[in-house]
FIZALO-788222 format. One line per field, with one value per atom (N, C-alpha, C, O, CB): residue number from 1; residue in one letter; chain; atom name; x, z, y. Coordinates in nm, 2 decimals. Glycine has a CB too. Example, Ala and Ser with C-alpha at 12.3 -4.5 7.8 and 13.67 -1.06 7.14 Angstrom:
2
n (1_1_1_1_1_2_2_2_2_2)
res (A_A_A_A_A_S_S_S_S_S)
chain (A_A_A_A_A_A_A_A_A_A)
atom (N_CA_C_O_CB_N_CA_C_O_CB)
east (1.32_1.23_1.32_1.42_1.13_1.28_1.37_1.29_1.34_1.41)
up (0.78_0.78_0.78_0.85_0.90_0.71_0.71_0.79_0.80_0.57)
north (-0.57_-0.45_-0.33_-0.33_-0.45_-0.22_-0.11_0.00_0.11_-0.06)
This chain:
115
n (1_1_1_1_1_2_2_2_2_2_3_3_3_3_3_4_4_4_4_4_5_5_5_5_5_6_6_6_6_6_7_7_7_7_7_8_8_8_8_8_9_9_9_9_9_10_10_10_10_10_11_11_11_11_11_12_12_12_12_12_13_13_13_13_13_14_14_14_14_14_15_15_15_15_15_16_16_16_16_16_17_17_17_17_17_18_18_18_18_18_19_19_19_19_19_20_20_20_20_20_21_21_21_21_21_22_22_22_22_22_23_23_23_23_23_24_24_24_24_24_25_25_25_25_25_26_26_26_26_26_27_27_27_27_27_28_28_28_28_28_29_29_29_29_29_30_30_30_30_30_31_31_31_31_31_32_32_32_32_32_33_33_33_33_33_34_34_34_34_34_35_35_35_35_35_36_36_36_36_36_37_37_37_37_37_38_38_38_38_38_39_39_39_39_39_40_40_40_40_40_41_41_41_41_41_42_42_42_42_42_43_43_43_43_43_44_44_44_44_44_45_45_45_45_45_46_46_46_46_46_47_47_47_47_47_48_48_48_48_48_49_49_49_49_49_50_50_50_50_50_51_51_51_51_51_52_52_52_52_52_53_53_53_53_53_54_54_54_54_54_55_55_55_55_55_56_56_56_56_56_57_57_57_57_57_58_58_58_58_58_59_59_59_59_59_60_60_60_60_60_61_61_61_61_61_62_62_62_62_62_63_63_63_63_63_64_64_64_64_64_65_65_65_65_65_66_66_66_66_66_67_67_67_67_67_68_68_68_68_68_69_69_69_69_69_70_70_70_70_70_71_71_71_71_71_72_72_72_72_72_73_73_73_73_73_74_74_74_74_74_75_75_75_75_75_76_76_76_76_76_77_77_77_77_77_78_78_78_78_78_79_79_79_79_79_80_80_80_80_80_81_81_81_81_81_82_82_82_82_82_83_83_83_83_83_84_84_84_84_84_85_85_85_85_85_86_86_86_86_86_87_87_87_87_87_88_88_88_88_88_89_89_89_89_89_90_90_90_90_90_91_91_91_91_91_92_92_92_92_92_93_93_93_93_93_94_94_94_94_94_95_95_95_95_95_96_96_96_96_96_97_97_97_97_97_98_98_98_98_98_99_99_99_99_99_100_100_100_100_100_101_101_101_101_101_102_102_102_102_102_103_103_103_103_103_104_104_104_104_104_105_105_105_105_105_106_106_106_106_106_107_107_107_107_107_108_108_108_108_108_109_109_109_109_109_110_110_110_110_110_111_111_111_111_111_112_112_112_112_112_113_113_113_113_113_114_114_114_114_114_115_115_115_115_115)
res (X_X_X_X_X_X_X_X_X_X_X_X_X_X_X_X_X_X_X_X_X_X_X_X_X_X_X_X_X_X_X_X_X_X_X_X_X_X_X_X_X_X_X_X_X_X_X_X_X_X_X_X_X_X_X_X_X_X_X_X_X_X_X_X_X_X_X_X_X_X_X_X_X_X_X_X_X_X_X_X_X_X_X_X_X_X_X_X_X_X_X_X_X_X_X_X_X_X_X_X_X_X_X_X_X_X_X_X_X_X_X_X_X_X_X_X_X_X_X_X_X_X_X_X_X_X_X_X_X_X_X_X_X_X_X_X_X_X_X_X_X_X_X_X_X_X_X_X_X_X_X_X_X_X_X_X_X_X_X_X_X_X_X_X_X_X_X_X_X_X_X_X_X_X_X_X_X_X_X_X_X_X_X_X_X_X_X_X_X_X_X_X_X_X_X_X_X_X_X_X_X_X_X_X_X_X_X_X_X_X_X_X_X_X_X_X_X_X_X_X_X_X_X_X_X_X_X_X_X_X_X_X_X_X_X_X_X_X_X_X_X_X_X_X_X_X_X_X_X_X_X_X_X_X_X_X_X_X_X_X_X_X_X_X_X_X_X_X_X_X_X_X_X_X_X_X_X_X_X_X_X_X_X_X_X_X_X_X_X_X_X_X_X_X_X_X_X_X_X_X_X_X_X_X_X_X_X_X_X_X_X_X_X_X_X_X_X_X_X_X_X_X_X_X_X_X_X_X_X_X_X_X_X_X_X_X_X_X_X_X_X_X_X_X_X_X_X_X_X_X_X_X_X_X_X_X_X_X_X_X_X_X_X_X_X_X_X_X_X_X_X_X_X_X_X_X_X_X_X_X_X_X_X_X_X_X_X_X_X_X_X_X_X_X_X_X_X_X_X_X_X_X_X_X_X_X_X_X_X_X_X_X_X_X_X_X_X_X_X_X_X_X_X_X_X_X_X_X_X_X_X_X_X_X_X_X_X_X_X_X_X_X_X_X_X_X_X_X_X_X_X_X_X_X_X_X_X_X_X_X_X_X_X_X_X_X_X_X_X_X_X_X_X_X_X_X_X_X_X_X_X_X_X_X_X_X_X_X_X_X_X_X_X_X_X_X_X_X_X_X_X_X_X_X_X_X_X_X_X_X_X_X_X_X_X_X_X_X_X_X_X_X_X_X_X_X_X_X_X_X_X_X_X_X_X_X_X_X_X_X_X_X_X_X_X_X_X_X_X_X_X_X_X_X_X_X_X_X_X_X_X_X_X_X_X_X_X_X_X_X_X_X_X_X_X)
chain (A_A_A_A_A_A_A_A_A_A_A_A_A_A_A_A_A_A_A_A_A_A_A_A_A_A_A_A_A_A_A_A_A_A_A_A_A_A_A_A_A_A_A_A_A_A_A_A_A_A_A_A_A_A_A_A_A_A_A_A_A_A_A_A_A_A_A_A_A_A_A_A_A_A_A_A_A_A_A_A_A_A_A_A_A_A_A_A_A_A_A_A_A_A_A_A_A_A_A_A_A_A_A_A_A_A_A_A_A_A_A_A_A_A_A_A_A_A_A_A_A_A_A_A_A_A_A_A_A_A_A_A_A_A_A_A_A_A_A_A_A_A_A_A_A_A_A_A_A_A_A_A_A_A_A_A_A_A_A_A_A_A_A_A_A_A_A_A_A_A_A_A_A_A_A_A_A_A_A_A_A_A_A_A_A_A_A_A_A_A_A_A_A_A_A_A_A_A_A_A_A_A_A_A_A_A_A_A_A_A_A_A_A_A_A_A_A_A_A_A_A_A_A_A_A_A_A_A_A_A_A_A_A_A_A_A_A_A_A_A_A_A_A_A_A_A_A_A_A_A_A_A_A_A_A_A_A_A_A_A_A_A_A_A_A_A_A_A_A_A_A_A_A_A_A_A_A_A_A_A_A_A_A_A_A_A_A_A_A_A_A_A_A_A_A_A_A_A_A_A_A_A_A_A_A_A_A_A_A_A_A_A_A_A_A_A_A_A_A_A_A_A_A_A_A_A_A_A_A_A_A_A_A_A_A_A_A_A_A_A_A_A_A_A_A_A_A_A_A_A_A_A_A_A_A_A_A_A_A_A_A_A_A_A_A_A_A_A_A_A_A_A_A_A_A_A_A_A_A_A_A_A_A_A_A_A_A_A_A_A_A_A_A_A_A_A_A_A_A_A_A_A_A_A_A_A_A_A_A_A_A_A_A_A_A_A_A_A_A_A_A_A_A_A_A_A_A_A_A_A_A_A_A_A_A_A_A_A_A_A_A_A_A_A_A_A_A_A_A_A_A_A_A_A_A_A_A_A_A_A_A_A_A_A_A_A_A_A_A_A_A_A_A_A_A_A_A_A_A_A_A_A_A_A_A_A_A_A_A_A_A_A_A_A_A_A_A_A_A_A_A_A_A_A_A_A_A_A_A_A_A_A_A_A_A_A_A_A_A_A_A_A_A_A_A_A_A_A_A_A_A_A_A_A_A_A_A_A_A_A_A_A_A_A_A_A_A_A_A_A_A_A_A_A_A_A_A_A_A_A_A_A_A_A_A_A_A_A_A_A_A_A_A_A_A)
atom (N_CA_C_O_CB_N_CA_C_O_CB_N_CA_C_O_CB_N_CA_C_O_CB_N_CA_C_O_CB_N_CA_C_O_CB_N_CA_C_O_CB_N_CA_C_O_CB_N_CA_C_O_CB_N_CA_C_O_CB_N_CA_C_O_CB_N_CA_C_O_CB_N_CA_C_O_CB_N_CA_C_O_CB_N_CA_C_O_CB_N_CA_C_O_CB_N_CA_C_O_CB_N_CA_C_O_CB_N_CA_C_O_CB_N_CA_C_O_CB_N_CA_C_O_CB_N_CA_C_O_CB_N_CA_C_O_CB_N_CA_C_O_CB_N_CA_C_O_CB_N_CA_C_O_CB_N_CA_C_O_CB_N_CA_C_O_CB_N_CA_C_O_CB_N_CA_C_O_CB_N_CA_C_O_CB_N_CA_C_O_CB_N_CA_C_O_CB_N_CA_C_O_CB_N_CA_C_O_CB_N_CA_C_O_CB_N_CA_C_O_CB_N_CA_C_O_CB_N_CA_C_O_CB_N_CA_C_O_CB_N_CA_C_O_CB_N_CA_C_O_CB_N_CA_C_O_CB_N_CA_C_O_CB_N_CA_C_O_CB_N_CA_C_O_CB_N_CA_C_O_CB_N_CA_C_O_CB_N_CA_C_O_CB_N_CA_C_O_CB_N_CA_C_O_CB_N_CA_C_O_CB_N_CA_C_O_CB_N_CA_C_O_CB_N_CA_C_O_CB_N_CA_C_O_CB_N_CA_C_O_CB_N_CA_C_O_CB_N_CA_C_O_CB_N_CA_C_O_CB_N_CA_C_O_CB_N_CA_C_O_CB_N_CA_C_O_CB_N_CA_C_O_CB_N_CA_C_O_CB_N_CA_C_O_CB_N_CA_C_O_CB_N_CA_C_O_CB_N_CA_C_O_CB_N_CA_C_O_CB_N_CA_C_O_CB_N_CA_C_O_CB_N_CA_C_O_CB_N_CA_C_O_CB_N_CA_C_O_CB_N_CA_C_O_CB_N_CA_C_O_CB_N_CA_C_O_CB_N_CA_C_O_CB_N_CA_C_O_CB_N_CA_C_O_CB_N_CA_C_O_CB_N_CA_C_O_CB_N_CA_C_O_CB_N_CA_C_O_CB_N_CA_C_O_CB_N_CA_C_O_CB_N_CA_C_O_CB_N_CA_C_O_CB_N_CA_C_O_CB_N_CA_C_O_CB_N_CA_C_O_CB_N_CA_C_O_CB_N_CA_C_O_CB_N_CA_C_O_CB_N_CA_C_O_CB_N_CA_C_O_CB_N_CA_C_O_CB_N_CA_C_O_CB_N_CA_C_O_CB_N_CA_C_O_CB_N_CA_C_O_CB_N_CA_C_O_CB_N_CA_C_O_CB_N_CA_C_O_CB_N_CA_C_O_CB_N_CA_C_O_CB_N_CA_C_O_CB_N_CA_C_O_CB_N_CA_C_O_CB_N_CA_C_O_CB_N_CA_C_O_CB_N_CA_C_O_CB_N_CA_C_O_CB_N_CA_C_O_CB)
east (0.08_0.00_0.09_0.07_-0.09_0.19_0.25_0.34_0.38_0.34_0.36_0.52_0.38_0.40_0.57_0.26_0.19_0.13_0.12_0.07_0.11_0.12_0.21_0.17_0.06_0.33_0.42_0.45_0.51_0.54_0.41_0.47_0.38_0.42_0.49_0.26_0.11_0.23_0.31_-0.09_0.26_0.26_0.38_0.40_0.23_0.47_0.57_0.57_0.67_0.74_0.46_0.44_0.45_0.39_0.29_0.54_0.53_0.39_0.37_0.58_0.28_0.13_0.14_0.19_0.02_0.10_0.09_0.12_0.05_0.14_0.27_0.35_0.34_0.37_0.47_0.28_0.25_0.13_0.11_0.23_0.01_-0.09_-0.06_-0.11_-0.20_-0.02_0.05_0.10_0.09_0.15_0.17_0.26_0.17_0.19_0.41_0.10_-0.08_-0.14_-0.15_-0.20_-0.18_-0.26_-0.19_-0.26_-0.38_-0.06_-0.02_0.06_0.15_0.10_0.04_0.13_0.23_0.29_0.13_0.30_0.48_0.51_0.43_0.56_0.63_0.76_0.78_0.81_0.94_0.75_0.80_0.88_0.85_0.77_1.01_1.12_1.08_1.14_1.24_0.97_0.93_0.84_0.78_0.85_0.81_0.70_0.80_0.83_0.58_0.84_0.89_0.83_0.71_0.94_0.90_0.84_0.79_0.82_1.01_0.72_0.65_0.74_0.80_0.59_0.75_0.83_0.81_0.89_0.85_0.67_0.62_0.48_0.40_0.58_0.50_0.34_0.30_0.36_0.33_0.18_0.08_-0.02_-0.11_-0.02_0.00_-0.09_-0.17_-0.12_0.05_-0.27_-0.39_-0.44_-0.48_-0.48_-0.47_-0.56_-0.61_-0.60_-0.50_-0.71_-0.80_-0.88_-0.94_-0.90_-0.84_-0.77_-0.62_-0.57_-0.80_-0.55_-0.46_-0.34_-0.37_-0.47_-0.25_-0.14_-0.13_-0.19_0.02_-0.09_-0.07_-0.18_-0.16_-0.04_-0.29_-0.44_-0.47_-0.55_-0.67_-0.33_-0.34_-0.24_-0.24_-0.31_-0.12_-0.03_-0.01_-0.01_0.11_0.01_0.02_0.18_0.29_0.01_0.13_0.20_0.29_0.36_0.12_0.29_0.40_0.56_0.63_0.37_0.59_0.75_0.78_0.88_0.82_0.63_0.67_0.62_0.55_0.60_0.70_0.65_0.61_0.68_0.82_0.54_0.52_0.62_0.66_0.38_0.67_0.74_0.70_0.63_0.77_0.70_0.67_0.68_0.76_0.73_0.51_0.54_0.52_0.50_0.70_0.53_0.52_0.43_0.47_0.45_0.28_0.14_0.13_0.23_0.10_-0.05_-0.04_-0.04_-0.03_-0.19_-0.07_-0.01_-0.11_-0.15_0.12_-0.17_-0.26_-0.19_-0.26_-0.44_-0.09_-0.02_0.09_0.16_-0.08_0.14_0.20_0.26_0.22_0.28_0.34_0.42_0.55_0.65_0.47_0.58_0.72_0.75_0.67_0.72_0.87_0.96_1.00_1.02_1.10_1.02_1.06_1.22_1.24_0.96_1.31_1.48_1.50_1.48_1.57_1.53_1.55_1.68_1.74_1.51_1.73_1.88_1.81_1.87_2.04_1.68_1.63_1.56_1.49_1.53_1.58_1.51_1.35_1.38_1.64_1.22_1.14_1.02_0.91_1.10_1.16_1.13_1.16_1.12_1.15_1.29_1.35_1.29_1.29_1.48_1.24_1.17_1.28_1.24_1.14_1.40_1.48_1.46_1.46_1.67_1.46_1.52_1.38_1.37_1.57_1.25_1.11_1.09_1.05_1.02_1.13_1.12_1.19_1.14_1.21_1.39_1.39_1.30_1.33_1.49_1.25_1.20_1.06_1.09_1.13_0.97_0.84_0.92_0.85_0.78_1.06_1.07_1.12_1.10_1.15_1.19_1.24_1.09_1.08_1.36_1.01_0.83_0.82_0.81_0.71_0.82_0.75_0.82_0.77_0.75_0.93_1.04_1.01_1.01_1.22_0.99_0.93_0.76_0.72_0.97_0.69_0.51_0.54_0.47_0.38_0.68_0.66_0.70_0.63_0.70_0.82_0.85_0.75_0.71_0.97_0.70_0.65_0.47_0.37_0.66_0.48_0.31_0.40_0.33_0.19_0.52_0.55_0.61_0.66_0.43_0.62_0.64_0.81_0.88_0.54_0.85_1.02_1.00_0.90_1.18_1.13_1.07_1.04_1.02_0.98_1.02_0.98_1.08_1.07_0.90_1.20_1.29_1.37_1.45_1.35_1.32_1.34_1.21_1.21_1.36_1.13_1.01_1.01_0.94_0.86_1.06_1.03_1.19_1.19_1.03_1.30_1.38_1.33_1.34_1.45_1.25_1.21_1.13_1.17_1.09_1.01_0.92_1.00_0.96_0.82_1.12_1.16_1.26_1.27_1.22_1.33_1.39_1.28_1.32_1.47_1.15_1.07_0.97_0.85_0.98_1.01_0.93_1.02_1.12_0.92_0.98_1.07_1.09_1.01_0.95_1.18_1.25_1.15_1.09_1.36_1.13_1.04_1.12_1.24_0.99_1.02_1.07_1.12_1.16_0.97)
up (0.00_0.00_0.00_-0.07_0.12_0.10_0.09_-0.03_-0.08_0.22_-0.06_-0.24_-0.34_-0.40_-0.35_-0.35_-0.44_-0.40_-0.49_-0.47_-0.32_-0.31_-0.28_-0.27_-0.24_-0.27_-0.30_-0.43_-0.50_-0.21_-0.51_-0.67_-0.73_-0.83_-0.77_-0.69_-0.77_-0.73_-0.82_-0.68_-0.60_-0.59_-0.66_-0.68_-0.48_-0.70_-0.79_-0.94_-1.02_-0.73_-0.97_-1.12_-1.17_-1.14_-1.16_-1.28_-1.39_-1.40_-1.35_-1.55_-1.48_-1.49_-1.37_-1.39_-1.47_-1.25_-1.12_-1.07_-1.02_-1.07_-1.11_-1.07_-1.13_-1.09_-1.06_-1.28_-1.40_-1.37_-1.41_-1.55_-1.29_-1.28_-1.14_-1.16_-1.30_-1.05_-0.92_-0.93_-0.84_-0.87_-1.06_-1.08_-1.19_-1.22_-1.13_-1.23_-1.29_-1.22_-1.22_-1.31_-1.14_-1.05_-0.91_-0.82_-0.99_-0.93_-0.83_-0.93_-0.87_-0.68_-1.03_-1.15_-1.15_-1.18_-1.20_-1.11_-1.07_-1.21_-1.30_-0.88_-1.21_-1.28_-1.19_-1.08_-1.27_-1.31_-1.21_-1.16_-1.12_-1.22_-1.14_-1.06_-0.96_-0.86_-1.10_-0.95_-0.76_-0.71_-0.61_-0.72_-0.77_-0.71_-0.63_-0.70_-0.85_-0.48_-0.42_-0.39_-0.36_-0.32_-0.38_-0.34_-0.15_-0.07_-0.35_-0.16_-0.07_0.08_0.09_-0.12_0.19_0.27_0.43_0.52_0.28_0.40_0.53_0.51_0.42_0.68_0.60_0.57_0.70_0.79_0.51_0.71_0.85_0.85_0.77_0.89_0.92_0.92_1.11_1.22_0.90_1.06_1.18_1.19_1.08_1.20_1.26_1.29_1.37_1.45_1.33_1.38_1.47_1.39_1.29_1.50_1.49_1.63_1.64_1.54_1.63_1.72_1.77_1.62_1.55_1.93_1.60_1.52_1.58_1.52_1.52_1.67_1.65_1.60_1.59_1.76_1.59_1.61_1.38_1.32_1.75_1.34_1.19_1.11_0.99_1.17_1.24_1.15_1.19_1.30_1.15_1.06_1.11_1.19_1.16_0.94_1.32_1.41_1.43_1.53_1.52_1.30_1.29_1.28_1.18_1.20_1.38_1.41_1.46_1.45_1.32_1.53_1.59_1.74_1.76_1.52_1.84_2.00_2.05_2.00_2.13_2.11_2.21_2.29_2.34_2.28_2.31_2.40_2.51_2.51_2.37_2.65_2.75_2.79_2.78_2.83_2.85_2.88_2.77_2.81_2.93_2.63_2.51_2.56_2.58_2.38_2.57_2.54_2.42_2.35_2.62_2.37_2.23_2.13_2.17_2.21_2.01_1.90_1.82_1.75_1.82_1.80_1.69_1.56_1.54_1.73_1.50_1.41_1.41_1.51_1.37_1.36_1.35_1.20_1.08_1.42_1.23_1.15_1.07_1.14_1.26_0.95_0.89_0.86_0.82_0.73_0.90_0.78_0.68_0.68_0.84_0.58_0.41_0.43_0.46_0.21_0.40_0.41_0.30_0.19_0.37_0.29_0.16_0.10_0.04_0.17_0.13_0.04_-0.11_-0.21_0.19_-0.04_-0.13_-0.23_-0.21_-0.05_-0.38_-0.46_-0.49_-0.54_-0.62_-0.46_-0.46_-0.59_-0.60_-0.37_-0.71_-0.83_-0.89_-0.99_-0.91_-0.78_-0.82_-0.74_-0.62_-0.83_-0.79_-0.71_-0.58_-0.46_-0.81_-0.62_-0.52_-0.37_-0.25_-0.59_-0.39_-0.32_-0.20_-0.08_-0.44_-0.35_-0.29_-0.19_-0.07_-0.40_-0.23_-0.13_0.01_0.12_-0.21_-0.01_0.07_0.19_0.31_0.03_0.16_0.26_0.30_0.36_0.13_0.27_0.26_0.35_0.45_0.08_0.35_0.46_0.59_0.70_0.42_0.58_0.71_0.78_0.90_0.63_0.73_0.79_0.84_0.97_0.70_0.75_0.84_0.94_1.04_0.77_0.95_1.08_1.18_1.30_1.05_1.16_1.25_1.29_1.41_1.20_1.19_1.25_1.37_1.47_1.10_1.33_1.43_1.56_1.66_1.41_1.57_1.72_1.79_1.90_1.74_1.69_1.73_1.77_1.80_1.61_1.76_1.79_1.91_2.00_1.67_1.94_2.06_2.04_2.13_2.13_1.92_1.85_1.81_1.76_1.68_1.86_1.79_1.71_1.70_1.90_1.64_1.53_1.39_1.31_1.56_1.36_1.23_1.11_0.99_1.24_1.19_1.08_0.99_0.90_1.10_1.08_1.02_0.97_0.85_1.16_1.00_0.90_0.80_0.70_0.95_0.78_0.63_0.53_0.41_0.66_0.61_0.56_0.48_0.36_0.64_0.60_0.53_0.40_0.29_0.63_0.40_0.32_0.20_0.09_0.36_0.18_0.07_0.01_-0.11_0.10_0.09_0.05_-0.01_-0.08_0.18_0.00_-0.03_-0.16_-0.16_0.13_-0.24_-0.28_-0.42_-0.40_-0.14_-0.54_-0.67_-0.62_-0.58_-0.86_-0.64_-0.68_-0.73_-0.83_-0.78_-0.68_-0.80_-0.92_-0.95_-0.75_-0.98_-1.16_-1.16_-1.27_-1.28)
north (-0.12_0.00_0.13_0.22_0.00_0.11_0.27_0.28_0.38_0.32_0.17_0.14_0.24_0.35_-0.17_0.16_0.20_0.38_0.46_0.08_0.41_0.56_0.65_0.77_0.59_0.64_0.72_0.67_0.75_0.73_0.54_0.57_0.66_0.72_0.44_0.66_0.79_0.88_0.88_0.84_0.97_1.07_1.11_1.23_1.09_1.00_1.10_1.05_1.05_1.09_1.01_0.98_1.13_1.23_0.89_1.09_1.22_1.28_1.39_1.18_1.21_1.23_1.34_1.46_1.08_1.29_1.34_1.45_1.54_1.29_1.45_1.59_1.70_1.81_1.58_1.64_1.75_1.81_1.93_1.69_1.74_1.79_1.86_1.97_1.68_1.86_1.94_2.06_2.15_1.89_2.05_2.15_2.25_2.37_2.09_2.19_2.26_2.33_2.45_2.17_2.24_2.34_2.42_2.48_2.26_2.41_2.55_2.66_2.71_2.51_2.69_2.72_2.73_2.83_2.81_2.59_2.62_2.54_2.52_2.51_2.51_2.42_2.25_2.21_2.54_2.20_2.10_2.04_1.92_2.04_2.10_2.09_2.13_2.10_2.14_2.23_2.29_2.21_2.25_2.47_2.09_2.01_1.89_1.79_1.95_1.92_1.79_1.68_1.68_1.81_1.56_1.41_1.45_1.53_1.25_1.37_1.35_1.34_1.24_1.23_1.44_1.44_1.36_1.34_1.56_1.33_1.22_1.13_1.13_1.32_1.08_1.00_1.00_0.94_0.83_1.09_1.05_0.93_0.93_1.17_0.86_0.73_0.76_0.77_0.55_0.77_0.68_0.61_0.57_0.70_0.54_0.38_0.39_0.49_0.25_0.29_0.26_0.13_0.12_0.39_0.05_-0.01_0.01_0.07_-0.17_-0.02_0.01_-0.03_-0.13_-0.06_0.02_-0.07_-0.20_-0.30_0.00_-0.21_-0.35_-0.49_-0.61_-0.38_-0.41_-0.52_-0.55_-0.61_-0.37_-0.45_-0.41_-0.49_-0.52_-0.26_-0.51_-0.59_-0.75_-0.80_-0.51_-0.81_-0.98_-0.99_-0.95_-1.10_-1.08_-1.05_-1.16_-1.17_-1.02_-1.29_-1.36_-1.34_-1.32_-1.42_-1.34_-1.27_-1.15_-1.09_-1.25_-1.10_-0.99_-1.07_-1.17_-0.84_-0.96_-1.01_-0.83_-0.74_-1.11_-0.81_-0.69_-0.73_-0.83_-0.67_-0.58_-0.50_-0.47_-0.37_-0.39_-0.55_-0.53_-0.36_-0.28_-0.61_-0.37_-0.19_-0.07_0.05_-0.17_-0.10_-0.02_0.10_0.21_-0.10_0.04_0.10_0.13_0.14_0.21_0.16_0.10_0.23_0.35_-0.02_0.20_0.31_0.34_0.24_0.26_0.45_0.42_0.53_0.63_0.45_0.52_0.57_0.65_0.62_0.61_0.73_0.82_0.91_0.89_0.77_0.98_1.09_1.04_1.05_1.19_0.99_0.87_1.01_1.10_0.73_1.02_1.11_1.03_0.91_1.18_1.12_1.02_1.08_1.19_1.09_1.00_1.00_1.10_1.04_0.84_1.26_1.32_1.32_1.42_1.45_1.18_1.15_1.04_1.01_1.04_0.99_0.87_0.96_1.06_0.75_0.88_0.97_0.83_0.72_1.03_0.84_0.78_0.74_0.69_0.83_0.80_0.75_0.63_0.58_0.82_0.58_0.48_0.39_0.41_0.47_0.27_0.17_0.12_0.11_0.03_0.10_0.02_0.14_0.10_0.00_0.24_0.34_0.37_0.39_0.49_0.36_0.34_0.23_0.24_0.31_0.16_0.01_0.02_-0.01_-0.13_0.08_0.10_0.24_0.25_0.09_0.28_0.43_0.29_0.19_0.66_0.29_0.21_0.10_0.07_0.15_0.02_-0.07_-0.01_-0.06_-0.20_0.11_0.21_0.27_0.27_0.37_0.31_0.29_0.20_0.18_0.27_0.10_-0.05_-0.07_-0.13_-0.21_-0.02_-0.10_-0.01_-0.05_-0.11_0.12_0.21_0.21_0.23_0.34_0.20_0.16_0.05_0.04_0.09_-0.09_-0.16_-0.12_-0.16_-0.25_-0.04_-0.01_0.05_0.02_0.08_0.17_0.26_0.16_0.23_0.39_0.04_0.01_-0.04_-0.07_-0.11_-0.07_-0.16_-0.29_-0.35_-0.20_-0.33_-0.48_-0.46_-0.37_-0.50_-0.60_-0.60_-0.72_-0.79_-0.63_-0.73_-0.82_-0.83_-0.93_-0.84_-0.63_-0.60_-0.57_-0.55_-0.50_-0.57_-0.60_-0.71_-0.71_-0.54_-0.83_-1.02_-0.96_-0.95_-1.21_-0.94_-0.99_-0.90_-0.94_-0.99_-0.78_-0.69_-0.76_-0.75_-0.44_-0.83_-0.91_-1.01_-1.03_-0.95_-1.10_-1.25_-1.18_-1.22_-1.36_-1.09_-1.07_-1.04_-1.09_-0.99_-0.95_-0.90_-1.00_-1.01_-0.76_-1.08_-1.23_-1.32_-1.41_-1.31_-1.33_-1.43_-1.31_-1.33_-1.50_-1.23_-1.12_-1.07_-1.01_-1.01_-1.10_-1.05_-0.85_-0.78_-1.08_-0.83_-0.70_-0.60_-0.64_-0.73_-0.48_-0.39_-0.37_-0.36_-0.24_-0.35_-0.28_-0.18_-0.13_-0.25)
């Protein structure tokens, strides 16, 4: 879900129509610099919890604020993937869960490469 909306948001199409309707150039139209995520129910009750354990004591999470890494350029899939798995590894701490980084490993070892 988040690979496929940050690739809308920096599709050429996209950024042409952005850069439309604020009458800029589209070199002034930047990638996307965070992702606010809310939930409800709690994060943890959202993610499959095979290989993750709660963090005694956490308390629970119902989202937050990603900063996007502005060294990654998020046109390139590899680069996309990486930021999208630096989230996941943070929605997990941040719900209380350890664990989420063998599992966005296993998933991307068991998972073809983006294009």
């Amino acid at each position: 879900m988040c690979d496929g909306l940050l690739q809308a948001l920096v599709d050429p199409k996209v950024v042409e129509e952005i850069a439309r309707i604020a009458d800029i150039g589209t070199a002034l139209v930047s990638q996307p610099r965070e992702l606010h995520l809310i939930a409800d129910p709690p994060v943890v009750d959202l993610l499959i919890s095979t290989g993750l354990q709660e963090i005694p004591g956490a308390g629970a999470s119902f989202g937050g604020v990603f900063r996007a890494n502005p060294a990654l350029d998020l046109r390139v899939a590899a680069e996309r993937q990486e930021q999208v798995d630096d989230w996941l590894r943070q929605l997990g701490v941040d719900a209380g869960l350890s664990g989420m980084e063998a599992l966005v490993e296993r998933y991307r070892a068991t998972t073809p490469p983006p294009a």
